[in-house]
N, C-alpha and C positions, 0 to 999 in steps of 0.2 A: 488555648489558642483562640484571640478572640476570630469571627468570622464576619463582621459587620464592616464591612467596606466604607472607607472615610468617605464622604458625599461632596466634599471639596475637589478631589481628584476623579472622582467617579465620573465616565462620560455618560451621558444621556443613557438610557436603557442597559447601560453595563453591568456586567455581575463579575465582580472583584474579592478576592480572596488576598491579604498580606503575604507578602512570600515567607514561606517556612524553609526558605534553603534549598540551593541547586545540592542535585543527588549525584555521586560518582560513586561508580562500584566497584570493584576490586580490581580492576585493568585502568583505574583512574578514567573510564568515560563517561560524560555526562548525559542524564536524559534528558534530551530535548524534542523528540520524538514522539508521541500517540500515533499509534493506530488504532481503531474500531472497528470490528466487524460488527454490522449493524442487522444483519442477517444470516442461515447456514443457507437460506436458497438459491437457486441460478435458474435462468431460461435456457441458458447454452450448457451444454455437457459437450464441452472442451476435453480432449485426448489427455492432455497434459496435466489437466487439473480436476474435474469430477466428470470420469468416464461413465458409460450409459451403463457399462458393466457393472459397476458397482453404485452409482448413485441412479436406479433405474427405477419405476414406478411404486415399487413395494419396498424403496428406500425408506427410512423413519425420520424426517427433519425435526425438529426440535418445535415444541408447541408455543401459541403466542404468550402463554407466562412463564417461560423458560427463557424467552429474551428480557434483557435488559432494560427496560422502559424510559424514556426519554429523559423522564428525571433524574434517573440510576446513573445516563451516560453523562449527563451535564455533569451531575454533581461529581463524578470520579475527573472530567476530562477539568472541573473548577481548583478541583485540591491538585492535579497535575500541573497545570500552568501556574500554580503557587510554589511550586517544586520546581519551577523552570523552563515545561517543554514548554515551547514554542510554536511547532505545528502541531495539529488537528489532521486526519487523513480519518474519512472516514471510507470500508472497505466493505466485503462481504465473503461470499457468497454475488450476488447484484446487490448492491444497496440502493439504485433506483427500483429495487423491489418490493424497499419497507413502506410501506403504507403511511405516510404522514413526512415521509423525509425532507420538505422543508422545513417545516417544526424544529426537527431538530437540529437543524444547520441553520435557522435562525438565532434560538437558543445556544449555540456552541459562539457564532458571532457577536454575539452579547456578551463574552470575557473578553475580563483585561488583565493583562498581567500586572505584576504589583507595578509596574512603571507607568500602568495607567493605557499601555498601548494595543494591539488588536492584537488574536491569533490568527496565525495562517489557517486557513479553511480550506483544505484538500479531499480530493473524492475522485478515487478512482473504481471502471465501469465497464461495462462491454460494448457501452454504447447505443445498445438497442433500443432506449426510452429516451435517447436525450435529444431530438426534434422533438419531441412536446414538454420535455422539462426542462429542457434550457433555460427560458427565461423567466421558469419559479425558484430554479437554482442559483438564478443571479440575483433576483431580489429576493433571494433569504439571507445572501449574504458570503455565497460560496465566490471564491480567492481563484482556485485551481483546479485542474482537471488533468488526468490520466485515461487513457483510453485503449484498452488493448485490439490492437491491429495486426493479425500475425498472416495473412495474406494480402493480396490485394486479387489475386486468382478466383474469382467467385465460387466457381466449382472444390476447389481445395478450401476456401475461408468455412462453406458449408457444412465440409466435412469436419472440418478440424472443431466446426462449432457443433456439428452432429444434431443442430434442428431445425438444417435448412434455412438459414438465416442470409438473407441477402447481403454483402462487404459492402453494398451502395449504400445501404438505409445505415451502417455507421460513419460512413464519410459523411451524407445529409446530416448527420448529427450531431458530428465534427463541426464544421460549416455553421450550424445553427448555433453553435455554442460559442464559439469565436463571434459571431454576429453581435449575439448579446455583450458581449464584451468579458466573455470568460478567460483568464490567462493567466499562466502561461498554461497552453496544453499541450501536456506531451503524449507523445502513440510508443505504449510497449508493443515490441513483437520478441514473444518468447520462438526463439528457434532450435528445433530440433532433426538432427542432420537424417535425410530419409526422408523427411515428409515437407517441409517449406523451406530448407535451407537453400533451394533453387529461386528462390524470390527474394534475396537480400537485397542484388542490385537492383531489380525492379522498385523495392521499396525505395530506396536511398534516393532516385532517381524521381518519383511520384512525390517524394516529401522534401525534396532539396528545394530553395527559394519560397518555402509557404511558412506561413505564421507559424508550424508546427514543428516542435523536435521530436525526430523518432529517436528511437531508444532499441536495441541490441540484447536481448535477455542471454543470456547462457540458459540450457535448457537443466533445473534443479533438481534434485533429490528432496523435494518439498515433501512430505507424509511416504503412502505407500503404493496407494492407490494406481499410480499414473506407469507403474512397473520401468522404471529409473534405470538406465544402462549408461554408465558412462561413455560406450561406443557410442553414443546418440548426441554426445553435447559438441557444439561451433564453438571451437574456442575464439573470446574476443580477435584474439589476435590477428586469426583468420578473415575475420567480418570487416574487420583496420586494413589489410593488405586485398580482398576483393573489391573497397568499396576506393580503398586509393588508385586502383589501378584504373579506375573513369573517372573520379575526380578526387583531385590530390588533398587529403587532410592533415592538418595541423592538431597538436595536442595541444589544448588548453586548459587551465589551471581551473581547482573545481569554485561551485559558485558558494558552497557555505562549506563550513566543520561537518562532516560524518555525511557528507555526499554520497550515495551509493556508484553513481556513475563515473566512469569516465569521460570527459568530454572534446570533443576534435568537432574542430570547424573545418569547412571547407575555403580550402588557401583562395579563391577566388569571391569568398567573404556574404555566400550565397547560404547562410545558417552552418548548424551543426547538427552533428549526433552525438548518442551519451551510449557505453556500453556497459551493460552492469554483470559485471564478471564473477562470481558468487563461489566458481566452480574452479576456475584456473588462474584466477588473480584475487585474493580475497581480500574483502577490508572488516574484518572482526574488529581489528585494532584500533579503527575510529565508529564501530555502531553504537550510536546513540540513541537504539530506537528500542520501544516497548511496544507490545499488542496487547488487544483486549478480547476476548471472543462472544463469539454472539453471546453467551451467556456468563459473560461476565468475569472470566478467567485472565487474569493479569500473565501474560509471557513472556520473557525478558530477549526470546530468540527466534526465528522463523522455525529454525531446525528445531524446537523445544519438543520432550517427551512430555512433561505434563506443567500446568499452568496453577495461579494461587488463586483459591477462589477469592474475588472480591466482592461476587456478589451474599456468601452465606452471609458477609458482614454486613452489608448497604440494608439486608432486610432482618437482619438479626439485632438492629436498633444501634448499630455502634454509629457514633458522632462521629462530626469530619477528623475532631480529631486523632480518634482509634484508626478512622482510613487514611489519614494523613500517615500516621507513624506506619503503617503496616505495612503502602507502598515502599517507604523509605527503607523498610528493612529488608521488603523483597530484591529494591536494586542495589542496596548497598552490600547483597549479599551475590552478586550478579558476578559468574566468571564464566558466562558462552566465550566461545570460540569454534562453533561447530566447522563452519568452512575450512577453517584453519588446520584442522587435524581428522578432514576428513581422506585427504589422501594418506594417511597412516594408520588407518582402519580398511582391511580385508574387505572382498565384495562382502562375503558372507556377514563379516561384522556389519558394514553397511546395509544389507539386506534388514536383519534381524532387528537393527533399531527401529522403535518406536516412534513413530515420530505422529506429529500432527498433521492434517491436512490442509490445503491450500483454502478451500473453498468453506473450511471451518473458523480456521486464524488469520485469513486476509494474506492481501501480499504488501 
């Protein structure tokens, strides 16, 4: 497989790879999808995702030659978009943590897909760094942003972030990032019934008419860590029926193939929300998405028990095109459906699996 990008079609500073073929794997979906955890660290130790209990000071994060290096991510995310995906999401752990991260969201905006045309550049955040890097993230070349928002209650957002971390200084951050001209951003709020599911309408209500979509998590059985009770999860449907009873929402159609969200506008034409229902309405059946973890492990599913390594290959000397085929074989062998068939699995079975963590494989 040659690798040497025709220079005719090549845009200015581009790094182009010929397509070697959209991948579908055994439920017929295509990958269009990356994610990258570009880090295992966080500043917040969040309830729901690396509690103080378990990721606490005599936790073991992974050393800096055990990540992935910026070369390693380009070149796996170059033989991807020659395979098809389309977006780029780059995740963590914080990935405004990694040390150099416009580098590499320069270099990621530098592919083209064989048509010659740009990746989506996605990066989602806690927000805590993005008043000062907001506008090294717009001129690297960053598309989009995600931003998790799960109160707006300062004293409850602290908590919930457990490092005392001010809800202001991520709205300032919001704000500064939209300024620069970052878009579309949307605000996840993971909710979990017992601790913020009192602040839905207050959200809805704060983010209704602003440049921003909030977004609706179902509270998930993501790794083990977060001790997962299905008596804990809002189902969408509930969050659809409190938020229409102040202002009446309309369902509308999603905006691409293998959308996670649902999405409802408000019938008064004042934005939308998206609900991403993982738990009680699932879309296995159009996921198009892969992950990669800080160190390098290819995962074809959030819920996944163990991942393929891709990095023994990136530094074991195989060429792109041994990691070309390897991907292809990891997805063409691809049949998750974990959401699907996780109401048909016992608490206890559900307890006892293995699963990965959030703040290890990105969301």
């Amino acid at each position: 497989m040659s690798i040497t990008p025709a220079a005719e079609h090549r845009a200015p500073g581009a790094s182009r790879l010929p397509s070697t073929g959209s991948l579908i794997d055994r439920l017929d979906r295509p990958l269009r999808d990356l994610r990258i955890s570009v880090t295992d660290r966080c500043n917040f130790r969040c309830v729901y995702c690396m509690p103080r209990a378990v990721f606490g000071r005599d936790y073991a994060f992974l050393s800096r030659d055990e990540l992935l290096s910026f070369e390693e991510i380009e070149r796996i995310s170059r033989i991807a978009v020659a395979h098809g995906v389309r977006k780029l999401r780059l995740t963590g752990g914080e990935p405004l943590l990694r040390r150099g991260i416009e580098e590499l969201i320069a270099r990621l905006a530098a592919l083209r897909t064989p048509e010659g045309n740009r990746v989506e550049l996605a990066l989602t955040t806690n927000g805590s760094a993005l008043t000062v890097k907001a506008q090294a993230l717009k001129d690297a070349g960053l598309d989009r942003l995600t931003v998790s928002v799960d109160s707006l209650d300062d004293e409850l957002f602290q908590r919930m972030n457990d490092v005392r971390f001010p809800v202001s200084r991520v709205l300032d951050g919001i704000d500064a990032a939209h300024a620069v001209g970052i878009g579309p951003i949307k605000l996840n709020m993971v909710v979990k019934r017992g601790l913020n599911d009192g602040e839905i309408e207050a959200m809805a209500t704060r983010f209704k008419g602003t440049p921003y979509t909030l977004r609706f998590i179902e509270y998930m059985d993501v790794g083990t860590s977060n001790g997962w009770s299905l008596d804990e999860v809002v189902p969408s449907s509930e969050i659809v029926e409190r938020i229409s009873a102040l202002y009446p929402l309309e369902p509308v159609g999603p905006a691409s193939p293998g959308e996670t969200a649902k999405r409802w506008r408000y019938s008064d034409g004042t934005g939308e929300i998206g609900l991403i229902s993982s738990v009680t309405n699932t879309f296995c059946g159009t996921c198009n998405r892969a992950r990669i973890s800080t160190e390098g492990k290819l995962f074809t599913c959030l819920f996944a028990t163990e991942g393929h390594d891709l990095r023994a290959l990136l530094r074991g000397g195989a060429d792109d095109e041994e990691l070309s085929a390897a991907m292809a074989s990891i997805w063409g062998a691809r049949d998750d459906r974990y959401s699907e068939i996780r109401s048909e699995l016992t608490p206890e079975l559900r307890a006892s699996r293995k699963r990965i963590e959030m703040s290890y494989i990105g969301g």
